[in-house]
C-alpha positions in Angstrom: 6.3 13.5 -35.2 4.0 10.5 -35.1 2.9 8.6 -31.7 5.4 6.1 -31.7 8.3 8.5 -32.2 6.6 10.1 -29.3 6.0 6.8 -26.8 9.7 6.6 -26.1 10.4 9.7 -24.7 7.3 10.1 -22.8 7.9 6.6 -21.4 11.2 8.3 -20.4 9.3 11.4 -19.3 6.8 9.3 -17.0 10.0 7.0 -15.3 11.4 10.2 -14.7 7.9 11.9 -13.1 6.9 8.8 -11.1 9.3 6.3 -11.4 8.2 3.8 -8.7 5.1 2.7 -10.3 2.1 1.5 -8.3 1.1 -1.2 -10.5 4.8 -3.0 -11.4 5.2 -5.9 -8.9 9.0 -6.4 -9.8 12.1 -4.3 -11.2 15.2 -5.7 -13.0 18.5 -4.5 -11.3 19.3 -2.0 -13.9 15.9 -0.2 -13.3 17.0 -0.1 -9.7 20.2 1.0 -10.3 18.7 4.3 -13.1 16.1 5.1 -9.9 18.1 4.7 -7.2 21.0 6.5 -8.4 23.3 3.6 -7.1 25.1 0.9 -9.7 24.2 -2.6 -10.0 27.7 -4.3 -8.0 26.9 -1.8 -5.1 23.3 -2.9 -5.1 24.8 -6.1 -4.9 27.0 -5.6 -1.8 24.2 -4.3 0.2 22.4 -7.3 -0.4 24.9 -9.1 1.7 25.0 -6.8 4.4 21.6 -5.3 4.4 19.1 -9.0 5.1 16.0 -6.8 4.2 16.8 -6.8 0.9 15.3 -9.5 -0.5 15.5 -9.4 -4.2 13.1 -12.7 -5.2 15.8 -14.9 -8.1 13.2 -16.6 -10.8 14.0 -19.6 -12.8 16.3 -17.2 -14.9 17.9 -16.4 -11.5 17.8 -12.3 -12.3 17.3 -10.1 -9.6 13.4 -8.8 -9.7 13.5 -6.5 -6.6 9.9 -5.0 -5.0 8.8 -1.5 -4.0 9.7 -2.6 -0.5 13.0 -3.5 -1.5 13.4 0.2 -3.9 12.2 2.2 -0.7 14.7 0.3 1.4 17.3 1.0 -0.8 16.3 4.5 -1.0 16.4 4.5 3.1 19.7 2.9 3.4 21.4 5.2 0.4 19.8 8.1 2.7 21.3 6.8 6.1 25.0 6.2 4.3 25.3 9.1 1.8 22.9 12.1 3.7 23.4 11.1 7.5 26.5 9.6 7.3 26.1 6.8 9.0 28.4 3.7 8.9 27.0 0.2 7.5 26.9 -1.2 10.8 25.0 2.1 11.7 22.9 1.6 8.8 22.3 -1.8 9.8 20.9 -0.7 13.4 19.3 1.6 12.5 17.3 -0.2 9.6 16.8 -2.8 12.7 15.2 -0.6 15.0 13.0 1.0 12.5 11.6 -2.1 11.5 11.2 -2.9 14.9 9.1 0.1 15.6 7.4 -0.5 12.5 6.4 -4.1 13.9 5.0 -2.7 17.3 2.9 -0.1 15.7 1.1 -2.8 13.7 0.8 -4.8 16.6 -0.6 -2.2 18.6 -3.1 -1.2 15.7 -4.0 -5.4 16.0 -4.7 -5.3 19.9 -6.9 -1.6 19.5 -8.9 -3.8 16.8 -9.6 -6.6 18.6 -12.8 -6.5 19.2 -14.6 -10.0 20.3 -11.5 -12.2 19.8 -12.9 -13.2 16.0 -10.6 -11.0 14.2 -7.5 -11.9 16.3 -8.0 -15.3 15.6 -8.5 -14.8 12.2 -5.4 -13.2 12.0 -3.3 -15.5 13.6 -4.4 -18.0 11.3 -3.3 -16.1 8.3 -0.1 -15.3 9.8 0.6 -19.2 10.1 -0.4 -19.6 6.7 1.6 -17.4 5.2 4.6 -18.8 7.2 3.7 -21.5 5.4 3.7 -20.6 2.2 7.1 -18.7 2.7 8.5 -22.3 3.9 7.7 -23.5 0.8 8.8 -20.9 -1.6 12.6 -20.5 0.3 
């Protein structure tokens, strides 16, 4: 068997190994769907219920999702499926994790702050990008 009989099912092989890569910025909905275990109209739904996930829509307007949103998927499938949670439950819960998530990184900020310089810095970065999220939405 030559090397490009061969490509295919290692391709397959690796996706199954890893299949969150490191270096792909984006996945399609279907790639979603084959690592998440969940189909594409359910993916869908939690969209709409879920605000975290934040699929970005190109010019061709398909749905090219990020690791963030794959391991919030992967959370939220957890929370319904394993813990049993409800959606609203789900919802909270996602919420407060976030939240938590939000004051830890603060916190790391304020410990770093050294002579003001870096705080500064990063306040003006944060505007920034604020910025350039206004202008992409």
């Amino acid at each position: 068997m030559g090397w490009r009989e061969e490509l295919p099912r290692l391709l397959k092989k690796q996706e199954v190994e890893s299949p969150i890569s490191r270096e792909r910025l984006y996945y399609r909905i279907g790639e979603v769907s084959r690592i998440t275990g969940i189909k594409p109209h359910v993916l869908r739904y939690w969209e709409s219920e879920f605000k975290v996930i934040k699929p970005h829509k190109g010019v061709s307007l398909q749905r090219l999702y990020r690791k963030r949103d794959l391991d919030l998927i992967l959370k939220i499938k957890k929370l319904l499926y394993e813990d049993g949670f409800t959606i609203s439950g789900a919802k909270k819960k996602i919420r407060d994790l976030e939240r938590a998530e939000n004051r830890q990184l603060k916190l790391r900020l304020v410990e770093r702050k050294s002579d003001g310089r870096d705080h500064e810095l990063l306040v003006a970065i944060r505007e920034e990008l604020k910025g350039i999220r206004e202008m992409l939405e």
